[in-house]
Backbone as numpy.savetxt, mean C-alpha at the origin, in Angstrom:
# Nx Ny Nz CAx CAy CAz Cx Cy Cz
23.13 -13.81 17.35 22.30 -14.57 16.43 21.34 -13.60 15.72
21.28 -13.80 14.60 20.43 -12.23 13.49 18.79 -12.84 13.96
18.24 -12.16 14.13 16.92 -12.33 13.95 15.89 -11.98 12.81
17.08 -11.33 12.10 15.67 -10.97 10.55 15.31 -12.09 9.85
14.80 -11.43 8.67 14.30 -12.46 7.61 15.51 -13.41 7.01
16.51 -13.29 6.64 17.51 -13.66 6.06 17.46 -13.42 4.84
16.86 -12.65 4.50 16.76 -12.21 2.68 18.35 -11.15 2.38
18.06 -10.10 3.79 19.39 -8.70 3.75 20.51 -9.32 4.50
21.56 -9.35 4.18 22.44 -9.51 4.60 23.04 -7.86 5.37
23.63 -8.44 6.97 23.83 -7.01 7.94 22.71 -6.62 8.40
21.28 -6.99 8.26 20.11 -6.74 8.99 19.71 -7.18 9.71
20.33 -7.23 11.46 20.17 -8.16 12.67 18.82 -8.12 13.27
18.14 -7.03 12.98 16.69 -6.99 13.55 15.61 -6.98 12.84
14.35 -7.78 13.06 13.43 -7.74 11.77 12.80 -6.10 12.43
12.48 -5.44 11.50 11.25 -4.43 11.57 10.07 -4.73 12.02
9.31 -3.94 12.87 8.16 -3.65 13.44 7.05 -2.97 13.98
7.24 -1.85 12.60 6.44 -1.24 12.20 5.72 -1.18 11.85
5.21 -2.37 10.77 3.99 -2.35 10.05 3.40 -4.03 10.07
2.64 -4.69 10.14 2.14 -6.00 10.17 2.38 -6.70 9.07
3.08 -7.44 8.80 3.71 -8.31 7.64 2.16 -9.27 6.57
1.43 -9.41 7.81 0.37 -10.15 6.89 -0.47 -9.30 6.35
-0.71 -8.00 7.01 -1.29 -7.31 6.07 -0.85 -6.30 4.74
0.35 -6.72 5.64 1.18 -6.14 3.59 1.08 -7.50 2.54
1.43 -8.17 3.15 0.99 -9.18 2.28 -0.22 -9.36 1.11
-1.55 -8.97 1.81 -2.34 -8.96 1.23 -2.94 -7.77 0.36
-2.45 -6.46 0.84 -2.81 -5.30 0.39 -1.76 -5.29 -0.78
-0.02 -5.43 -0.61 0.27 -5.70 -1.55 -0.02 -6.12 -3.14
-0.25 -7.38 -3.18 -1.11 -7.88 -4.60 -2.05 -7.10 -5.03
-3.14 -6.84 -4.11 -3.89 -6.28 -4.37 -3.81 -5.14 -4.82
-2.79 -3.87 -4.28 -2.08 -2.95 -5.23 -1.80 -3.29 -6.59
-1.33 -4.35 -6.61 -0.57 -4.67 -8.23 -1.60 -4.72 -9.07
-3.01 -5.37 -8.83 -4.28 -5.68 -9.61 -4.91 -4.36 -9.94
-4.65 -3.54 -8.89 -5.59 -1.88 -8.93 -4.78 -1.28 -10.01
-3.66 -1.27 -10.20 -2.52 -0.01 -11.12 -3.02 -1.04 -12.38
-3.75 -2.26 -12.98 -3.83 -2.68 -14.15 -5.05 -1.56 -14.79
-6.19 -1.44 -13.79 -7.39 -0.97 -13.92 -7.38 0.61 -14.53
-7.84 1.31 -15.61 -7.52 2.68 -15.07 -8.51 3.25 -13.67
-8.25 4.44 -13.24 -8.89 5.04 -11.88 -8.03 5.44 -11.03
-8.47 5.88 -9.96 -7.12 6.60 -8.86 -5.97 5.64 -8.79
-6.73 4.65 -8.35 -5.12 3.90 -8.10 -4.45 3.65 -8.68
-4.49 3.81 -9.99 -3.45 4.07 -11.53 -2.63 5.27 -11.71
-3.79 5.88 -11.72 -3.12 7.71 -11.41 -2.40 8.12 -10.91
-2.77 7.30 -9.50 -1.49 7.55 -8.43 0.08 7.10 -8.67
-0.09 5.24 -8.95 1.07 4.70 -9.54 1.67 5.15 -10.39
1.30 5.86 -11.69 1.42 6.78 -12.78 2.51 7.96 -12.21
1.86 9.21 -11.00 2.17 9.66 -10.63 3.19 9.52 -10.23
3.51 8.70 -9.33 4.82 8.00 -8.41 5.78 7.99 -9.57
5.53 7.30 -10.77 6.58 7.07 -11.21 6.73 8.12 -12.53
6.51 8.97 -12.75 6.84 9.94 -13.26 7.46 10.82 -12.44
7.45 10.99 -10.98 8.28 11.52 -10.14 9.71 10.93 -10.26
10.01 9.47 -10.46 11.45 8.77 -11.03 10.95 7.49 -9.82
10.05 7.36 -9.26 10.14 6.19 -8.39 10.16 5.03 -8.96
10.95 4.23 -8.68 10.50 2.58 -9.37 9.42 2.20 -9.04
9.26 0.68 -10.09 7.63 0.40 -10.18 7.52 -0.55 -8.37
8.38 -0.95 -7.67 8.34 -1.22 -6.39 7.43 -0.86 -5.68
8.36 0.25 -5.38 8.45 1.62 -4.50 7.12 2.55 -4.57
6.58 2.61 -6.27 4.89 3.30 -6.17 4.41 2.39 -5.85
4.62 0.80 -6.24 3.17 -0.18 -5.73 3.16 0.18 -4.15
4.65 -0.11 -3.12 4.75 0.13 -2.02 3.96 0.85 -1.26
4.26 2.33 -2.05 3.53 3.92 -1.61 1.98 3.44 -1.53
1.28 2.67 -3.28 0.06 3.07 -3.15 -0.57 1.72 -1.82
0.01 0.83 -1.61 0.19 -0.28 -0.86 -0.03 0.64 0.68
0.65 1.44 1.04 0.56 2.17 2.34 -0.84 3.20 2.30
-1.17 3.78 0.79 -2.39 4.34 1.02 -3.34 3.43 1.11
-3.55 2.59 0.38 -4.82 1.97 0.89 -4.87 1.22 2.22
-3.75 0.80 3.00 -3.72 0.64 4.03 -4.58 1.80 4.96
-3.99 3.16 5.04 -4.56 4.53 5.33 -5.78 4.05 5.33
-6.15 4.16 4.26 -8.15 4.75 3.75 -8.57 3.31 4.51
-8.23 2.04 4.81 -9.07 0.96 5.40 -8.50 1.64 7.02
-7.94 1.90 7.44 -7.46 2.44 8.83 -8.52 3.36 9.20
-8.72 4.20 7.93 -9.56 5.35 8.49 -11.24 5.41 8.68
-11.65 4.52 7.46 -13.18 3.57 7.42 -13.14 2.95 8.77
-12.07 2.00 9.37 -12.10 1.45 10.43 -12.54 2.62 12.10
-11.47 3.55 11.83 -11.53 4.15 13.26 -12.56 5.32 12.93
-13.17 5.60 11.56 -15.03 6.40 11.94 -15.96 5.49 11.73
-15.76 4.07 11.74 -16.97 3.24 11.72 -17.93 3.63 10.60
-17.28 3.79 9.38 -17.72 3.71 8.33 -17.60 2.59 7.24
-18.92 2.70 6.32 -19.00 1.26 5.43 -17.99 2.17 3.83
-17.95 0.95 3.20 -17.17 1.87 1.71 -18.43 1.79 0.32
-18.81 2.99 0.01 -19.74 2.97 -1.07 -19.01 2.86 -2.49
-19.73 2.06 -2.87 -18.92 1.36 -4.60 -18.63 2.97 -5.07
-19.86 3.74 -5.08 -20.17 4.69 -6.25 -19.59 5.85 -5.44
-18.61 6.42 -4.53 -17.66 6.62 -4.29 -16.14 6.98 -4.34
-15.35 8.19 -5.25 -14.41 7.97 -5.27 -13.13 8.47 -3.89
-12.08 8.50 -4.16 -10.99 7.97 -3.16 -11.04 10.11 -2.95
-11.45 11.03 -3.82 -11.60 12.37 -3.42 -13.12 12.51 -2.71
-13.76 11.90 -3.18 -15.14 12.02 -2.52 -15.40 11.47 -1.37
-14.62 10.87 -0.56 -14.88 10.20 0.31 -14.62 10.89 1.65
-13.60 11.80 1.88 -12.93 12.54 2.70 -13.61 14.00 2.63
């Protein structure tokens, strides 16, 4: 009996690697950041001048900002507006 999503056909096991609800939400939220110019444009920009589809960079920048809230989380740090994504590290 398959246990995935049923979207892939031949994909008997769902993945469990990464938390589905929080892609969920970081997701979109990628898509809203690449409208804005600023890093997270730059980046998407980047990605896909490398040949990546527009997916695959939202994906990528989707996994960085995952990162940077992972990493605020485990030094118990707050996020300053006036702040950028090089200045912070």
């Amino acid at each position: 009996m398959p246990r995935d999503s049923g979207r892939r056909t031949g994909n008997l096991y769902r993945a469990k690697r990464y938390n589905r609800r929080l892609r969920r939400v970081f997701y979109p939220s990628a898509q809203i950041n690449i409208i804005r110019d600023g890093p997270y444009r730059d980046y998407h920009l980047a990605k896909r001048s490398q040949g990546r589809k527009h997916v695959h960079a939202v994906a990528g920048l989707t996994r960085r900002r995952v990162d940077v809230l992972s990493a605020l989380l485990r030094d118990n740090r707050v996020v300053s507006p006036g702040l950028s994504a090089t200045h912070a590290a």
